[in-house]
N, C-alpha and C positions, 0 to 999 in steps of 0.2 A: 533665262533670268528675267526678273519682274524687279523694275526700276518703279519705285511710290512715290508721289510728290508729298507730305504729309505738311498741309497748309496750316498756318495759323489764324487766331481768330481774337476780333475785338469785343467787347460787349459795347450795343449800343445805350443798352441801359440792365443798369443790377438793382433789384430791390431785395433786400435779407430780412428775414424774419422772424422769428422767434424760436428758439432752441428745441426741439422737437425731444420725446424718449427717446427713439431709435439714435440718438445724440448727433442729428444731424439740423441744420435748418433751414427752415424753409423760404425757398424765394423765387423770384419770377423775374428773367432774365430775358435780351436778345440777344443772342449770338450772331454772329457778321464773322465767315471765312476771309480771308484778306489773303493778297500776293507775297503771302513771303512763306517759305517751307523751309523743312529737310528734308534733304533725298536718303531716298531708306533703300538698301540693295539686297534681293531674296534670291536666294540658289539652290537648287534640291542638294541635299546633302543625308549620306545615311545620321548624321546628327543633327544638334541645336547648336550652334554656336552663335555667338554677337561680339560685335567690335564698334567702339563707337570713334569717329576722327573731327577734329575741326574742319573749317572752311580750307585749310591749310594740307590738309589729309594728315595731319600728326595727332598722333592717339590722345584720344583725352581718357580721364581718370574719371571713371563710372561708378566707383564703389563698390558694394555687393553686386555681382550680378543678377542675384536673385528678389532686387528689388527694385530695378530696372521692369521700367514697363513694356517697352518693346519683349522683351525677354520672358514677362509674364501673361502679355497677351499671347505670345506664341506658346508655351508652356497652355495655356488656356483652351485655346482653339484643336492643339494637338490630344491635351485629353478629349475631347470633345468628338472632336473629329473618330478619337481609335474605339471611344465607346460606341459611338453611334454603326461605326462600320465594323465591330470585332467581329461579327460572324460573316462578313464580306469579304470582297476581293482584298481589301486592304487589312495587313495584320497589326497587331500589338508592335511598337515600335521602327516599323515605316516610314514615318513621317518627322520628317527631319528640312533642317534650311541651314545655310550658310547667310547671317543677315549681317549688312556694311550699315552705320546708319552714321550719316554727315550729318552736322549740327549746323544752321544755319540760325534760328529760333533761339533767342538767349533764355536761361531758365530761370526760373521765380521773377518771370515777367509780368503774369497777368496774359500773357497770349496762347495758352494752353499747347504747351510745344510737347511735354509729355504726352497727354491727352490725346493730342494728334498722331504723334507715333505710333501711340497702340491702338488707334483706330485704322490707322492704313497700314500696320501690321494683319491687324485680321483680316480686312477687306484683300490685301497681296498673297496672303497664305490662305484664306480662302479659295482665289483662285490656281494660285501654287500646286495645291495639294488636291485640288479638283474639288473643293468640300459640297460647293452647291448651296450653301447656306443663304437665305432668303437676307437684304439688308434689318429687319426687323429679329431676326434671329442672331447675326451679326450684333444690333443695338443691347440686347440682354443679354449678351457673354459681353459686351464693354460695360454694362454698369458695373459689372461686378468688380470690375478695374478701377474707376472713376468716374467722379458727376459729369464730366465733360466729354465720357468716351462716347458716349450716343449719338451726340449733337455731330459730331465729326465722321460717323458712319452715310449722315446726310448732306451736311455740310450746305452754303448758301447760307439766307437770311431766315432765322427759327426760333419760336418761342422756346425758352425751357423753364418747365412748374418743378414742385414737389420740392425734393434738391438739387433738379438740373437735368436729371436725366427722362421726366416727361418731354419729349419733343413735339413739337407740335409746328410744320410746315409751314410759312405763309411766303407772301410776296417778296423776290427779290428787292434788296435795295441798289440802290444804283450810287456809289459813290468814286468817282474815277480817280478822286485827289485826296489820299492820306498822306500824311506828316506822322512819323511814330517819331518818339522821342522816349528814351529811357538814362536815367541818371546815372547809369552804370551801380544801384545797388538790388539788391536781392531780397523781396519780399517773404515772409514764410505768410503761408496761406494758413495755417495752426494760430501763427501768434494775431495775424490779422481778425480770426473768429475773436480769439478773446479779448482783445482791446473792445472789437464791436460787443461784445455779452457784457463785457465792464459799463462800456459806454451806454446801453439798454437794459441795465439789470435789472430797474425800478417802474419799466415799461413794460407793456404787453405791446407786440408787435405781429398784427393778422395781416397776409397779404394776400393780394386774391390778384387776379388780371388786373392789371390796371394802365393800360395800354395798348390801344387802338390807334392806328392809320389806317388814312388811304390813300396819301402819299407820300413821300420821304420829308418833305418838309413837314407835316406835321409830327413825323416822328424826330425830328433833331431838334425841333421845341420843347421836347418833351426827356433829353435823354438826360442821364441822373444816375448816382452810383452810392450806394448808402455805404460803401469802404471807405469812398473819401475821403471822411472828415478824421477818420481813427489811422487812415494810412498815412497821410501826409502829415499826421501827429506824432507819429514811430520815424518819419521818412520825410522832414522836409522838402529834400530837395524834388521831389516830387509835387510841392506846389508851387518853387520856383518854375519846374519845368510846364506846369498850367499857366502860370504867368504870362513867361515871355513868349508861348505860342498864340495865348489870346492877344500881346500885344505887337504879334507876326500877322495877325489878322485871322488866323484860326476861327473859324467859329461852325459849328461847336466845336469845344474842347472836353475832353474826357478821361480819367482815370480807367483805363481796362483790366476788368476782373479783381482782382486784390493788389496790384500794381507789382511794379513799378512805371512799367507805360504809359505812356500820356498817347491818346491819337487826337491826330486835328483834321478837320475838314475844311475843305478850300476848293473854290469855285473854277479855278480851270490852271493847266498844266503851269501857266507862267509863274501866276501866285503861288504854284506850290516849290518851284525852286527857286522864287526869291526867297520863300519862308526858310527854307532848309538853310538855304547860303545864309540868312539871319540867325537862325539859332546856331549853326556851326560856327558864326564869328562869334558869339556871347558865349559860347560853352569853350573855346579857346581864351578869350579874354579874360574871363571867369579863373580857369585854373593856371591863365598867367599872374592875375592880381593873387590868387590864392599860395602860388608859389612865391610869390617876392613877403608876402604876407610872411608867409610860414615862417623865411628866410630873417626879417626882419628879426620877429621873434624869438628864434631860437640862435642868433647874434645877442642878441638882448640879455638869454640866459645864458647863454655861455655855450647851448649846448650844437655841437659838433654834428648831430643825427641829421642823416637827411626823411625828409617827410615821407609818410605814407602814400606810395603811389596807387597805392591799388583805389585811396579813397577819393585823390586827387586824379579821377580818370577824365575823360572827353569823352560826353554826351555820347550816348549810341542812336545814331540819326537814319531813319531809314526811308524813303518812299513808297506808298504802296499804292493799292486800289481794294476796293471790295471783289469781292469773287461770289457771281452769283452760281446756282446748282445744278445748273446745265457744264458750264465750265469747268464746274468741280472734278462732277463724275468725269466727263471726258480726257481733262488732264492729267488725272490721280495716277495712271497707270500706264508705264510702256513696258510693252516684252523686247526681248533682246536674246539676238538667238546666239547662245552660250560660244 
């Protein structure tokens, strides 16, 4: 058995750019791995099968299986794999896993939890299945997945051009004090393009590199997210939550990927659990005034209903650090003898 760490990631900065034919756009991105996963469990099995559980191990509700991407990168890798080897030792339908995948990465974050999955899907059934596939040959079976499957075959600190899936290696960054903060809502990455194509329609937008360091401080000078302004327009609560971490002392603060994430940075461990202890008191105060609110009001009308919990939730507050690429590789993978 092959236990996968399948890490998430923030951007330190996003620039989007103009609507491309291929109907995709173009932009130029850092990606930053971070300490927080889900553990993905692989088993040789004469089938495929997938199950996915919470932090809790109680089943969650996945959908189509067939459009799950853990399940499509395996699907992926497995034709791959049976073409490549059909006149070999290995025959037409062999290659098979038993896969468990814990959800720890909340989804329509902004922290590419999907992405991640079916990058250390291929990377475990890779080695699963003995496939031998070089990481670069790994990278071009995940684009066909997603813009972010590449970057997670490498993982650390990486440029990504084009639509994402140009990688391009450079210097670890070193950030030991995240603060993630997420408002408990759900971004769609679909409706986020077109608010920004509404918001640029009467622009032309070329992006080219447009960022250099050479050391981490110049690049938190410099970090910037062109979803901002159109997410936090769909999603307030998303610029309350840049608010009160800039006035936890965060700095920088940043919207990651298409949101709803906010990460903050903070200069050494104590700062960063009095910030957390600070925004988990606001985000409790918050949906205490929000409940008496609601309470008041719906006294007012007469009506009986009790409020929507799901929208009246508590901050998802979590601690991390950056994960450079040395760490990556070495921690992605434990075997475990069945």
């Amino acid at each position: 058995m092959i236990v996968a760490k399948a890490f998430a990631k923030i951007n330190w900065l996003l620039d989007i750019g103009s609507l491309q034919p291929d109907g995709y756009h173009d932009l130029f991105t850092i990606f930053q791995t971070i300490d927080l996963f889900d553990d993905i469990y692989f088993k040789n099995s004469d089938s495929l099968t997938l199950s996915v559980v919470g932090q809790d191990q109680k089943p969650l509700d996945i959908g189509s299986l067939e459009s799950n991407l853990v399940y499509k990168a395996a699907l992926q890798l497995k034709a791959h794999l049976e073409s490549r080897y059909r006149d070999s030792r290995k025959e037409s339908g062999s290659l098979g896993a038993e896969i468990v995948l814990r959800k720890r990465i909340p989804v329509a974050a902004g922290l590419g939890g999907g992405s991640s999955d079916a990058a250390a899907t291929l990377i475990a059934l890779n080695k699963l299945w003995d496939g031998s596939l070089t990481p670069a040959e790994l990278a071009t079976l995940g684009a066909e997945l997603g813009s972010d499957v590449p970057f997670f075959i490498y993982g650390g600190t990486a440029f990504g051009k084009g639509r994402g899936i140009e990688i391009e290696k450079t210097r670890d960054v070193e950030a030991p004090y995240l603060l993630l903060v997420n408002p408990r809502v759900e971004v769609s990455t679909v409706r986020a393009y077109q608010a920004f194509d509404q918001l640029t329609r009467n622009g032309l937008l070329n992006i080219l590199p447009s960022c250099s360091f050479t050391n981490d401080d110049q690049l938190f000078s410099q970090v910037r997210n062109s979803f901002s302004t159109v997410v936090k327009n769909l999603h307030p609560e998303i610029g309350e939550v840049e608010q009160v971490l800039t006035e936890v002392g965060g700095d920088p603060v940043l919207m990651s990927g298409s949101g709803a994430t906010v990460w903050a940075k903070f200069n050494s461990a104590q700062q960063l659990s009095e910030a957390a202890q600070a925004v988990q008191n606001y985000s409790t105060n918050r949906l205490s005034k929000k409940a008496e609110d609601d309470r008041v009001d719906r006294e007012s009308k007469g009506d009986k209903k009790n409020r929507n919990e799901k929208e009246d939730a508590q901050w998802l507050i979590i601690k991390t650090r950056a994960i450079g690429r040395d760490e990556y590789f070495n921690s992605m993978l434990t075997e475990l003898k069945s």
